[in-house]
RODO-2510 file (C-alpha; in nm, 4 decimals, decimal comma):
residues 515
     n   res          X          Y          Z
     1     x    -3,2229    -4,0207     6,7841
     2     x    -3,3085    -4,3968     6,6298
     3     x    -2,9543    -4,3420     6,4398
     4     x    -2,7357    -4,2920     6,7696
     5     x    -2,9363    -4,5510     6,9050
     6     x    -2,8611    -4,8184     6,6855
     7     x    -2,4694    -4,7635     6,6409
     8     x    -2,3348    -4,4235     6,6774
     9     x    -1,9639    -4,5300     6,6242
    10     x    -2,0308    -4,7286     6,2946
    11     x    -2,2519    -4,4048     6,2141
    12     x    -1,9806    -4,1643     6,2634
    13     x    -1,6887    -4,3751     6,1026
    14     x    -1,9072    -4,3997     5,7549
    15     x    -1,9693    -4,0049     5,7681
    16     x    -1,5881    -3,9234     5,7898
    17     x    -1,4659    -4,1402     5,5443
    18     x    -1,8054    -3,9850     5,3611
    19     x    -1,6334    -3,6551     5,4199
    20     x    -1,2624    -3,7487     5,3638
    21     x    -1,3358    -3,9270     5,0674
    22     x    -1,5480    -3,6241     4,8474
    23     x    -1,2995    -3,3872     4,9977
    24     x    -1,0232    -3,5736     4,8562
    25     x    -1,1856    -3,5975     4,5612
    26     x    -1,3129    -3,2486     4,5206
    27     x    -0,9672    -3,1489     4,5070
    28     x    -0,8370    -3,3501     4,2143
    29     x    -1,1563    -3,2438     4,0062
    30     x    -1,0285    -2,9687     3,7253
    31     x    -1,2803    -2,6795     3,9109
    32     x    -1,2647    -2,5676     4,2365
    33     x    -1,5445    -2,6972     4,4973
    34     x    -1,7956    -2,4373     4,6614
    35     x    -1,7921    -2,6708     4,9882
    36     x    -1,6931    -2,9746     5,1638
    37     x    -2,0261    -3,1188     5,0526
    38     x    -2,1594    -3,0037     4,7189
    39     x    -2,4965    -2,9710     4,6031
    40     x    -2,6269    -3,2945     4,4423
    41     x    -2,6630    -3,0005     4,1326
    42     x    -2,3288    -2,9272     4,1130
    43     x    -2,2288    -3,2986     4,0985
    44     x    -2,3143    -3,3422     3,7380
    45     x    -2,1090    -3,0638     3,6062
    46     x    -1,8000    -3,3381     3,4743
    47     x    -1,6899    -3,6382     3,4494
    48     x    -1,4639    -3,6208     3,7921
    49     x    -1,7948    -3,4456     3,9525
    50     x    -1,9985    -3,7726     3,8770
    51     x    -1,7296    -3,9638     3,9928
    52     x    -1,7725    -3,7844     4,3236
    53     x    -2,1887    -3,8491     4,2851
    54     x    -2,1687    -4,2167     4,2693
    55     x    -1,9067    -4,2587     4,5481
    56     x    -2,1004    -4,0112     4,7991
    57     x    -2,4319    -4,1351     4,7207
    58     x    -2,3232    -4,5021     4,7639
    59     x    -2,1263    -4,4322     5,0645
    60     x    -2,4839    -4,2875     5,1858
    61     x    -2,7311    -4,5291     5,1205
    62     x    -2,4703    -4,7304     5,2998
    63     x    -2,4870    -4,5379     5,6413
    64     x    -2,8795    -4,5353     5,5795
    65     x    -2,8751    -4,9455     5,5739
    66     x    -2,6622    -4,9802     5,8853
    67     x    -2,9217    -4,7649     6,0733
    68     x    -3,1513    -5,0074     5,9836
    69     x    -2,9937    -5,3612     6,0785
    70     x    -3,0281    -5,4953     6,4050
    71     x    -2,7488    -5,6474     6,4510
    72     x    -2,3318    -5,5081     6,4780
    73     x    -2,2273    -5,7982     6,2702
    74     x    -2,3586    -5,6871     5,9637
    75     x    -2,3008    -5,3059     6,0082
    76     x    -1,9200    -5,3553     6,0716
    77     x    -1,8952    -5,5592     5,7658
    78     x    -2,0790    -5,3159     5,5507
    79     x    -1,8423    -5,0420     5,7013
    80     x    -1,5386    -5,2683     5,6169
    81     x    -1,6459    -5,3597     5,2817
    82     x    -1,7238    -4,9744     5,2127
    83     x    -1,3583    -4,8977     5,3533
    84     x    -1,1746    -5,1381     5,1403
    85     x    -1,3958    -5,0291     4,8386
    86     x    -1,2859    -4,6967     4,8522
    87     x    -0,8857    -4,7648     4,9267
    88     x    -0,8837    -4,9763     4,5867
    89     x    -1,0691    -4,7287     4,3708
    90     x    -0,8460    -4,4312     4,4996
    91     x    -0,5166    -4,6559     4,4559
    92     x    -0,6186    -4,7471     4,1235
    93     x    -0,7488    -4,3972     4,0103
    94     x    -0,3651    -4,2435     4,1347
    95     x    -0,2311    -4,5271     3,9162
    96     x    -0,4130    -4,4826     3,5980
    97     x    -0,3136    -4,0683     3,6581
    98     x     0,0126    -4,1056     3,6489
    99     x     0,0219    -4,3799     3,3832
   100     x    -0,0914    -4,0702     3,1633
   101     x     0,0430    -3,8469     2,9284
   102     x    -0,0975    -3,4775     2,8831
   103     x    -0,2052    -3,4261     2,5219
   104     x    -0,2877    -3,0736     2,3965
   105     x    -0,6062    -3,0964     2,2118
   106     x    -0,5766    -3,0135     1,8569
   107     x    -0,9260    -2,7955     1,7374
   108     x    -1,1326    -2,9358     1,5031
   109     x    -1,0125    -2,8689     1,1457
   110     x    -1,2030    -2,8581     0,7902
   111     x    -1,2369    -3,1439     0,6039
   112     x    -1,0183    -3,0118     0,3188
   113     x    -0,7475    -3,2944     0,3141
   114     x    -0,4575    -3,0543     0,3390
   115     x    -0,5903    -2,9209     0,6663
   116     x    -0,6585    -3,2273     0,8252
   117     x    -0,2872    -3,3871     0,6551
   118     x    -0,1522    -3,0218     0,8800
   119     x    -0,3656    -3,1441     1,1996
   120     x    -0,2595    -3,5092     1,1758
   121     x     0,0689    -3,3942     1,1386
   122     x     0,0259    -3,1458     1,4464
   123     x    -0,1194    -3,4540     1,6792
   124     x     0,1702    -3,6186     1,5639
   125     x     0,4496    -3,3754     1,7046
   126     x     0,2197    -3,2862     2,0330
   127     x     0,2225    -3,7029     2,0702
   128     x     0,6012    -3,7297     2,1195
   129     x     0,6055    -3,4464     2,3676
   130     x     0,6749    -3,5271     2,6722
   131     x     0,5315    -3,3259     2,9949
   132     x     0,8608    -3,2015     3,1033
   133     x     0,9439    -3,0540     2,7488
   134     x     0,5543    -2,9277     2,7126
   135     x     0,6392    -2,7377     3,0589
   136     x     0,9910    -2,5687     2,9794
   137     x     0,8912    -2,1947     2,9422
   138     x     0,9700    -2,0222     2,6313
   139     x     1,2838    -1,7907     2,6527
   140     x     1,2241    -1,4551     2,6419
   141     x     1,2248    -1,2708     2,3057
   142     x     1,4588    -0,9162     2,2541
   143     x     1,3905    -0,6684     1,9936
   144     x     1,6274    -0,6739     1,7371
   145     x     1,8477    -0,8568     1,4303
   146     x     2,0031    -1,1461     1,4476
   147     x     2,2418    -1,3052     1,1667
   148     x     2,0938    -1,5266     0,9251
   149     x     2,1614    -1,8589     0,8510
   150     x     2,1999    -1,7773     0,4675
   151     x     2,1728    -1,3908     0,4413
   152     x     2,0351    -1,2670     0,1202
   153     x     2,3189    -1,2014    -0,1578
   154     x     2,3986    -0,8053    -0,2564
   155     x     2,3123    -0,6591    -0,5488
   156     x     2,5543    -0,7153    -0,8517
   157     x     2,5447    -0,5225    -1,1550
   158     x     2,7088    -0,5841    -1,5059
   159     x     2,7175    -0,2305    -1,5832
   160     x     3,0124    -0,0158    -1,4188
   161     x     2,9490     0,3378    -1,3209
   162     x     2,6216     0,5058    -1,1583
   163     x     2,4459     0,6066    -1,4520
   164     x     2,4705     0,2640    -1,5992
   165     x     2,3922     0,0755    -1,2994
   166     x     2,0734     0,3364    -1,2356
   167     x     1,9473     0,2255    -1,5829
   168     x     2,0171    -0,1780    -1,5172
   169     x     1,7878    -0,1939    -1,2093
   170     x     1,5863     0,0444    -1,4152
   171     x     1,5165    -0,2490    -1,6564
   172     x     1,5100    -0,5337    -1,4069
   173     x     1,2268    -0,3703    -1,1760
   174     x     1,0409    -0,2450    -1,4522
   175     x     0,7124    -0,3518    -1,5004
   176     x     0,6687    -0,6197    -1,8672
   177     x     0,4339    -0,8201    -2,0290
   178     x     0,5237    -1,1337    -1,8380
   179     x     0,4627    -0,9288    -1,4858
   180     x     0,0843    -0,8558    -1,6267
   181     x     0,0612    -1,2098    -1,7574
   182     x     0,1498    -1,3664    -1,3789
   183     x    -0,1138    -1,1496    -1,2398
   184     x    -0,3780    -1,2441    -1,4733
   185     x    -0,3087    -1,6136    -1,3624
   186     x    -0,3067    -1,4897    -0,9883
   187     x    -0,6154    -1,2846    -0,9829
   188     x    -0,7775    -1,5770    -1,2343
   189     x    -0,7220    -1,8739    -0,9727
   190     x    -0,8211    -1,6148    -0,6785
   191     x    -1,1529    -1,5360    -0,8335
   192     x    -1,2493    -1,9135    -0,8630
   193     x    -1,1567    -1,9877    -0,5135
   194     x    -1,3319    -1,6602    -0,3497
   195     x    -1,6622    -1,7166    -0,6258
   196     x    -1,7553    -2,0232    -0,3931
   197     x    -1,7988    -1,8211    -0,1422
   198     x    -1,8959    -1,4754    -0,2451
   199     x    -1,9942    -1,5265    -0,6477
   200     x    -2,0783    -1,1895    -0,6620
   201     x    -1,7150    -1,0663    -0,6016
   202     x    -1,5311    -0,9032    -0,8284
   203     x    -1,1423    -0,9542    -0,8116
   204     x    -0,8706    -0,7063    -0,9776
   205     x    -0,5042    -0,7704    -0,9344
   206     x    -0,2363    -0,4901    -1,0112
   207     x     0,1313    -0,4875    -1,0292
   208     x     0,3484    -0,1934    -0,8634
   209     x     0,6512    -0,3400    -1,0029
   210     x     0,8568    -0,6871    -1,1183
   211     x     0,8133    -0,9177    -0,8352
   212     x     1,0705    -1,1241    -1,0016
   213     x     1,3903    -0,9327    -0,8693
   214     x     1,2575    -0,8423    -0,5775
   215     x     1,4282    -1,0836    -0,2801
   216     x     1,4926    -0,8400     0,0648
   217     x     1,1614    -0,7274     0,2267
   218     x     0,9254    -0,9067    -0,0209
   219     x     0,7028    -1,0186     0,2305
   220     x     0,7477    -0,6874     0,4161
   221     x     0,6240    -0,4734     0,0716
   222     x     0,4726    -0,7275    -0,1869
   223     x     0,4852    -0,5824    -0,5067
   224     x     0,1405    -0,7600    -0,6356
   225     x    -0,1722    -0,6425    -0,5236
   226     x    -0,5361    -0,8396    -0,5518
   227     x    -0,8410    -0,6626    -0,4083
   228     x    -1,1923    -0,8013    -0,3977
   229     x    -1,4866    -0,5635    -0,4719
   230     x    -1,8280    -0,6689    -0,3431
   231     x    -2,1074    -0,4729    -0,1693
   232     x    -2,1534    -0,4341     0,2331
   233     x    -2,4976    -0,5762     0,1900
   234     x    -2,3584    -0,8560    -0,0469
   235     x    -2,0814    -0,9365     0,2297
   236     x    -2,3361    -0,9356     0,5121
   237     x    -2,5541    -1,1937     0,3319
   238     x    -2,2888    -1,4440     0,2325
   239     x    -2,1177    -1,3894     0,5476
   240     x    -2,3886    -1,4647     0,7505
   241     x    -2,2905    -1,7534     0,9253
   242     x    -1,9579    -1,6213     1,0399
   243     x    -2,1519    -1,3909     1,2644
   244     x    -2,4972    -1,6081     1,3904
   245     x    -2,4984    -1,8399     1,6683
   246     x    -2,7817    -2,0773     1,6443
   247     x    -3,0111    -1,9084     1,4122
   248     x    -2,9546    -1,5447     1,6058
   249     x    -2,7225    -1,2844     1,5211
   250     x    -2,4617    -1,2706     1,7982
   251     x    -2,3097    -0,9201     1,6556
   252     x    -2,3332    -0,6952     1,3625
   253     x    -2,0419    -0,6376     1,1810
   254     x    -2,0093    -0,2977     1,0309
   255     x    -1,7221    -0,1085     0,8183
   256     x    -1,3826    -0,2268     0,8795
   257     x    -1,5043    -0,5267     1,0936
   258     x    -1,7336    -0,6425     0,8118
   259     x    -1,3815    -0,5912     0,6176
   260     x    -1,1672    -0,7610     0,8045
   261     x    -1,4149    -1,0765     0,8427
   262     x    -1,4471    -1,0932     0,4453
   263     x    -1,0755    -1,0883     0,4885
   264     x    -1,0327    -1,3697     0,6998
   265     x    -1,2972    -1,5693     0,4596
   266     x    -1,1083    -1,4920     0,1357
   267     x    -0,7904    -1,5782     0,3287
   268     x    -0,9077    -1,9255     0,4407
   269     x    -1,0384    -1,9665     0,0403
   270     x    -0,7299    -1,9299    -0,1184
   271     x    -0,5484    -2,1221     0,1345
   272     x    -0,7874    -2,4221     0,1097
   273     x    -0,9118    -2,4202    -0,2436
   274     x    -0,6510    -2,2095    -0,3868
   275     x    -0,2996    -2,3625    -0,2810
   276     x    -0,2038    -1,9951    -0,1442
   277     x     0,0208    -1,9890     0,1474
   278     x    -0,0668    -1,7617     0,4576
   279     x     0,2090    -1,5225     0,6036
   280     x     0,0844    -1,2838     0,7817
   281     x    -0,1801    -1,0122     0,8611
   282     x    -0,1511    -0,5878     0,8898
   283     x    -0,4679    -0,4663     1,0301
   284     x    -0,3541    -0,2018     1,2636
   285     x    -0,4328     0,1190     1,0162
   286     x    -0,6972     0,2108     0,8243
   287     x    -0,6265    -0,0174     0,5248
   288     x    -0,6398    -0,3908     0,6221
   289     x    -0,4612    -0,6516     0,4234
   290     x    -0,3114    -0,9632     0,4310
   291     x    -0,0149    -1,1164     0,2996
   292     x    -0,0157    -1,4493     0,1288
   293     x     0,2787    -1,6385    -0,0749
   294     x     0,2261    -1,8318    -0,4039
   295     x     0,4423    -2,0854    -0,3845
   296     x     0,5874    -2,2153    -0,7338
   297     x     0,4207    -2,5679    -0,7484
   298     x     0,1110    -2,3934    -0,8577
   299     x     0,2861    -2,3419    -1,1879
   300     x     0,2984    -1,9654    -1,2108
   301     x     0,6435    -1,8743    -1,1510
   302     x     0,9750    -2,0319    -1,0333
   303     x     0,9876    -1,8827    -0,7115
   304     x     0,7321    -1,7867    -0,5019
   305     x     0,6065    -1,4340    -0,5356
   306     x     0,4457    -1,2562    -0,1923
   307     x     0,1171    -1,0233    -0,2889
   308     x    -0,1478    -0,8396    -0,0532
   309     x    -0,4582    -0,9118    -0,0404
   310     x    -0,7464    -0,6446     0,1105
   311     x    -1,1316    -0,6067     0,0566
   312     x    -1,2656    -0,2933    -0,0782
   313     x    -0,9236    -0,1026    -0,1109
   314     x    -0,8818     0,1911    -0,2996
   315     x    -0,5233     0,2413    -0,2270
   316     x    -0,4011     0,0323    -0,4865
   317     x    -0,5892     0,1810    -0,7701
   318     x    -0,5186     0,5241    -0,6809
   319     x    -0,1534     0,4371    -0,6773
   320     x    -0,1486     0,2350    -1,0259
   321     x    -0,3775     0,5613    -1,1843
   322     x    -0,0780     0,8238    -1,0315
   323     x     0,1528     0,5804    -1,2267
   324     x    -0,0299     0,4983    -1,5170
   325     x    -0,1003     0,9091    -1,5448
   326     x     0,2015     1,0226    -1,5052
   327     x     0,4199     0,8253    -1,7289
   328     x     0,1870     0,9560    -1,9744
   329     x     0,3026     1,2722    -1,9015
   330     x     0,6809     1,1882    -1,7942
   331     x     0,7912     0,8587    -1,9456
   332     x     1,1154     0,8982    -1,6607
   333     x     0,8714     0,9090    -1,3905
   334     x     0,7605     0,5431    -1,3402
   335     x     1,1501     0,4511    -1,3655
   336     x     1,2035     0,7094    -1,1211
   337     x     0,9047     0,6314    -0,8558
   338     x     1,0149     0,2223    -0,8887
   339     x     1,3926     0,3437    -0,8115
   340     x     1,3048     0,5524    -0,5233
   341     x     1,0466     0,2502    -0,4117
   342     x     1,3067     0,0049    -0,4289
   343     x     1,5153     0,2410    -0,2324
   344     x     1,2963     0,3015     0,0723
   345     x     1,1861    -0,0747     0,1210
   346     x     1,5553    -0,1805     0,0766
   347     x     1,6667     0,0526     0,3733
   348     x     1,3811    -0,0254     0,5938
   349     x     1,1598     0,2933     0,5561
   350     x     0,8352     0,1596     0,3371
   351     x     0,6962    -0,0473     0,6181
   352     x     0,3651     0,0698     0,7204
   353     x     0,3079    -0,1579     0,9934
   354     x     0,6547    -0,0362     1,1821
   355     x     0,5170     0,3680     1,1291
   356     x     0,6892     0,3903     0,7885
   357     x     0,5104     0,5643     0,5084
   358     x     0,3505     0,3399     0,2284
   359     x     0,4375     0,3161    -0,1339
   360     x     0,1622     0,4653    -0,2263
   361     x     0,2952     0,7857    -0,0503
   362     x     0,6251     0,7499    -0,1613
   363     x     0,4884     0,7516    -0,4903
   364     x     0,3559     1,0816    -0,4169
   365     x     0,6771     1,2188    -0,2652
   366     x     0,8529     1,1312    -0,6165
   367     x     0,6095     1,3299    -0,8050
   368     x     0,5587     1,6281    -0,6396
   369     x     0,9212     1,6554    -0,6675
   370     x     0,9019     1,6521    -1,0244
   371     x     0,6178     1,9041    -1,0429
   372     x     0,7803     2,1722    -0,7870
   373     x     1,1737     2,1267    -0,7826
   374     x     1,3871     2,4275    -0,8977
   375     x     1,5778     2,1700    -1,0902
   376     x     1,3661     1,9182    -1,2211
   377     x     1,2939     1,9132    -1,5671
   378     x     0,9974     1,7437    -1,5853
   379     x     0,6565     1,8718    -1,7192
   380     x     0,4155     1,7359    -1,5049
   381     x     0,1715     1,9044    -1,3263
   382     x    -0,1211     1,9129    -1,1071
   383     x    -0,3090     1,5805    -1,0850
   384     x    -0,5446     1,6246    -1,2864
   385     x    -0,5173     1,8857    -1,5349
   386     x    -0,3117     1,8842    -1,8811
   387     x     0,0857     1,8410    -1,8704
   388     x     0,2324     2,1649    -1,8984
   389     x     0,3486     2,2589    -2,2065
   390     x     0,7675     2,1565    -2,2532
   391     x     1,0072     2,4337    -2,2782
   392     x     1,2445     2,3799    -2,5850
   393     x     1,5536     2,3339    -2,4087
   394     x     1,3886     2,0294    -2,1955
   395     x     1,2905     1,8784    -2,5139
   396     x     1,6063     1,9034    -2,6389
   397     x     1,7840     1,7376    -2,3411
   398     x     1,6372     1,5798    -2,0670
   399     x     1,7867     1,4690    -1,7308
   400     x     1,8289     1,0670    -1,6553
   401     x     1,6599     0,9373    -1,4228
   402     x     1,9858     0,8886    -1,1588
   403     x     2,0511     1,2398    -1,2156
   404     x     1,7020     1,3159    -1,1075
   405     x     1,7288     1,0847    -0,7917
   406     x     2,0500     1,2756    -0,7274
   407     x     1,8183     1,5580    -0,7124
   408     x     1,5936     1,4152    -0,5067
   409     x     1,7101     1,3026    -0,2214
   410     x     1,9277     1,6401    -0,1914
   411     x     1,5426     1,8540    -0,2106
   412     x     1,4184     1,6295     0,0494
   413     x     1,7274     1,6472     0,2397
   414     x     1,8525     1,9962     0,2142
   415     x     1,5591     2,2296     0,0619
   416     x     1,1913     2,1349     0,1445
   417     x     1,0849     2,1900     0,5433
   418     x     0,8968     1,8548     0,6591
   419     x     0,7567     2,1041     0,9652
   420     x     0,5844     2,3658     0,7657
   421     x     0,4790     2,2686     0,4392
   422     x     0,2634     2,0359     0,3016
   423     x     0,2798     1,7712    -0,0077
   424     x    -0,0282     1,8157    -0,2608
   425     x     0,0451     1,7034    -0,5852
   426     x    -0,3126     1,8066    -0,6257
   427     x    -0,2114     2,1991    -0,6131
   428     x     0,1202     2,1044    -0,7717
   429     x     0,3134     2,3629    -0,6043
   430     x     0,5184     2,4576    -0,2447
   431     x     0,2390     2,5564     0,0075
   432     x     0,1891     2,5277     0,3950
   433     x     0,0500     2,2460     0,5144
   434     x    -0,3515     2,2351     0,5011
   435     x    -0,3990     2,0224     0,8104
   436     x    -0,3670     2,1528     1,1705
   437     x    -0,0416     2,1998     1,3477
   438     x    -0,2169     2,0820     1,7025
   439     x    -0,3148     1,7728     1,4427
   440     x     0,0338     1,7077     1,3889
   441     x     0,2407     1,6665     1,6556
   442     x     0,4337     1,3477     1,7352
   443     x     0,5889     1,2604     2,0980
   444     x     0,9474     1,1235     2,1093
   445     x     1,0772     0,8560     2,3750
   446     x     1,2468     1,1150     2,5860
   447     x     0,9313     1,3448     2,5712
   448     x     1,0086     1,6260     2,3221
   449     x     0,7490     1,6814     2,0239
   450     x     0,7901     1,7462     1,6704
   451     x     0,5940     1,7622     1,3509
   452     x     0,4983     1,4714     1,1255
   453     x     0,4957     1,4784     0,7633
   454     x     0,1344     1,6001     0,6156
   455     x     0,0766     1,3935     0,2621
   456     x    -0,2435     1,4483     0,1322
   457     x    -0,4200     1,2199    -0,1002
   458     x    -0,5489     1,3565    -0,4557
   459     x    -0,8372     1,1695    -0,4561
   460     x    -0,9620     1,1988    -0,1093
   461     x    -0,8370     1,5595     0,0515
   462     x    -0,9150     1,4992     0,3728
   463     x    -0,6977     1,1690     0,4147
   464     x    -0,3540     1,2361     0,5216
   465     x    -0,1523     0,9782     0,4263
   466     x     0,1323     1,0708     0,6892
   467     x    -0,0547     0,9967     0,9716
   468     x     0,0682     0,6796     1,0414
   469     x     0,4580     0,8132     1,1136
   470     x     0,5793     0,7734     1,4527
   471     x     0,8789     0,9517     1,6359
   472     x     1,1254     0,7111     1,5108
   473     x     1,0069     0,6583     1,1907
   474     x     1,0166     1,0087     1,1426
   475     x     1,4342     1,0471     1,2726
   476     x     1,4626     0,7174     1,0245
   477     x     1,2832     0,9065     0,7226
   478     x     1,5769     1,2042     0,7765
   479     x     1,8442     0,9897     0,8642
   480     x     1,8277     0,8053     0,5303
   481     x     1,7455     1,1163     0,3338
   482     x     2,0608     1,2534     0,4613
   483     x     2,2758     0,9234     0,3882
   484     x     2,1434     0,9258     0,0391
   485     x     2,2464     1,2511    -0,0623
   486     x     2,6201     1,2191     0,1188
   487     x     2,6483     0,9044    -0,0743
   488     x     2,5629     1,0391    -0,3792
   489     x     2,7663     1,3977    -0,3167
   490     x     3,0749     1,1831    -0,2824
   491     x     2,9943     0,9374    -0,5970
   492     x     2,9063     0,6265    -0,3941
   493     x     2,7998     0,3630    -0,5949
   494     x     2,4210     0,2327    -0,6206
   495     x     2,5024    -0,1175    -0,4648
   496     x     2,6496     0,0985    -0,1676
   497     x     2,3393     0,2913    -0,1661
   498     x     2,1310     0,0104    -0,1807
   499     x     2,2591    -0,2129     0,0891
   500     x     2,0370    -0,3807     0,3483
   501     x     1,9333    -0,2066     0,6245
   502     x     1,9164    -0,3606     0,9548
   503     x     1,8123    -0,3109     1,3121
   504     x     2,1493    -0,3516     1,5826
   505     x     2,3091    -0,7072     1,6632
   506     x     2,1503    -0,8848     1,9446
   507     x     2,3768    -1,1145     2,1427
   508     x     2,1853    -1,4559     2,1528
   509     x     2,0860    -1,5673     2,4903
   510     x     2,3398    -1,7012     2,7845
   511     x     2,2406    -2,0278     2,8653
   512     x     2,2212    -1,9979     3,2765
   513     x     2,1522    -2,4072     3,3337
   514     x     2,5220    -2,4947     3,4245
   515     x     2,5026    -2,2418     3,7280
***
């Protein structure tokens, strides 16, 4: 009542430009207002909400101090002054706005100088953006190949003839003393950058083959392979801090997310400290790894070689004993295992992240031909037990190892059933598969089912190592089966057989800005 009595129009003037004023403002702050007039509370929350605090208060304790004066002089003034207060500080506010350029933050980095040279170097490019560029959505990406720039070169052989250019990639993908000498230096600058972190780790390195001629799908199927070996209870103590939020434990990691953190930590490690280049990261499946590049101003190598890297992994030893124990046995099988390798990544069917089976079971496929094939020569037998003992027309004469490829894509092809029977080159011999049909079953795209391969593992019986093929992967596992075996019925030569395979040409994208 004393308010309307002293000036009820100056009153009601300084409350709407009160109300105009914060709502105005509200609506330019980054989060959305609960009300006209927010709690003094929810004033402080940013910088534009104490923006809004000092205006509105100020605009208040005005109203309060016209109530008070006697006079109209001095209350219109006040009112006037307030007006004219505001109109400049809004004017000026919409200036400096659009003065402004909108910079994407860049997160804070470590201080290892090649990480912050990366982020300065980031700033940098975000800097000359401009906000209509920074706006332009990205196109959308299609599944599919498109033609290189500088496609990777054919194979070319000096040798004429398919036995002679069988035994020249024989010899160039074959593992040597200089192979086992670059992954000494690998594993040895690994272990010093991981042993600041983890200095109870133990790291191992092993070679599946010469990554030296290896130049389509390296990065796809590395052929070096460096696991670290420490204890869960060792990784959850020098881990710690990668899973604690101010002094408390914000989550436990257990199995393979304790694995994939140590991952992650030994990544960052050998990219920091180490000079390793990161590529990229498989862990869909039950054997997480990462790929990493050394590039060839580390010294090692002229080129730079791709190799995994996992935590805990038995896959790679398991492979290199199957190798190391059968060429004991069968000096041909090694060469025959890298051919048929080099075979399978080449055409685009050892890549377990697209539902491809792994070299590790490829490796398998190759010897339990050799132990069960009606033509093979070979003497192996089950894993495990003594070679059998050679007949004396195998010692005599022994197949090459393209004649035996010959032979093996044609048993895969023509004579073993992928539905029915099982691969154990634990038993050593043609039996039905030991895991369950219901188990088994794949669905296609246009909803029929069929029966994935069952691999089992040696060392672990219960593993299947064909779980992880899909539908397609399974039509492109017979498809090339069946290519291989026409090309070698007709005498196709191995650069034939070995050419790049590649997904169907995708038309680039019509440019629709002209209409």
């Amino acid at each position: 009542a004393k308010l309307k009595r002293r000036n009820p129009i100056a009153i009601l003037t300084c409350a709407r430009t009160l109300q105009v004023t914060s709502m105005s403002r509200m609506a330019e702050a980054p989060k959305p207002s609960r009300a006209a007039f927010p709690l003094i509370s929810d004033l402080f929350i940013d910088k534009a909400y104490r923006q809004v605090a000092t205006l509105t208060l100020g605009i208040t304790a005005l109203v309060l101090l016209c109530s008070a004066f006697p006079r109209r002089e001095p209350e219109l003034m006040l009112i006037l002054t307030a007006a004219l207060v505001c109109g400049l500080k809004h004017a000026q506010e919409k200036f400096s706005s659009a003065q402004k350029v909108s910079v994407t933050k860049v997160p804070r980095t470590s201080r290892h100088p090649r990480l912050r040279e990366a982020s300065k170097v980031c700033r940098k490019e975000q800097s000359r953006a401009t906000p209509e560029t920074q706006a332009r959505p990205h196109p959308a990406r299609k599944e599919g190949f498109r033609q290189t720039a500088k496609p990777i070169a054919p194979l070319k052989f000096v040798a004429t003839g398919w036995e002679a250019e069988v035994d020249e990639l024989s010899r160039k993908i074959a593992r040597t003393a200089e192979v086992e000498r670059l992954v000494q230096l690998i594993v040895s600058k690994a272990r010093r950058a991981i042993q600041l972190v983890v200095p109870e780790a133990e790291i191992i390195g092993f070679a599946s083959g010469n990554p030296m001629s290896n130049k389509a799908f390296a990065m796809a199927v590395p052929e070096i392979h460096i696991v670290m070996k420490a204890s869960s209870a060792v990784l959850l103590r020098r881990l710690e801090s990668r899973y604690t939020r101010g002094g408390t434990i914000s989550y436990r990691p257990d199995g393979q997310k304790l694995q994939k953190c140590a991952i992650r930590t030994c990544t960052e490690q050998l990219v920091a400290e180490a000079g390793f280049k990161f590529r990229r990261s498989a862990f869909v499946g039950e054997d997480p790894k990462v790929c990493l590049l050394v590039p060839p101003r580390l010294g090692f190598c002229a080129e730079s070689v791709a190799i995994d890297l996992s935590v805990n992994s038995t896959t790679p030893l398991r492979s290199e004993t199957i190798m190391s124990e059968c060429s004991r046995q069968d000096p041909r099988s090694e060469s025959l295992m890298l051919l048929v390798r080099r075979w399978a990544r080449d055409r685009g069917i050892a890549h377990t992240t697209k539902g491809h089976l792994s070299t590790y079971a490829w490796n398998l496929l190759t010897v339990f031909f050799l132990q069960v094939a009606p033509t093979s020569d070979s003497s192996l037998g089950p894993i495990g037990e003594e070679p059998l003992a050679k007949r004396e027309a195998e010692c005599s004469s022994q197949k090459s190892v393209a004649a035996l490829f010959e032979e093996l894509v044609a048993f895969y092809s023509r004579d073993f059933n992928w539905q029915t029977e099982g691969i154990s080159v634990r038993l050593g011999r043609r039996a039905p598969a030991r895991v369950s049909s219901n188990s088994r079953f794949i669905a296609a795209e246009d909803g029929s089912t069929e029966l994935r391969p069952s691999i089992e593992d040696p060392f672990e019986v219960k593993v299947d190592l064909g779980s992880c093929v899909t539908s397609n992967s399974m039509s492109r596992l017979r498809e090339e089966f069946q290519r291989a075996d026409e090309l070698c019925s007709r005498g196709a030569s191995l650069k034939e057989l070995l050419e790049l395979w590649a997904p169907p040409l995708v038309s680039p994208p019509v440019n629709d800005s002209n209409h």
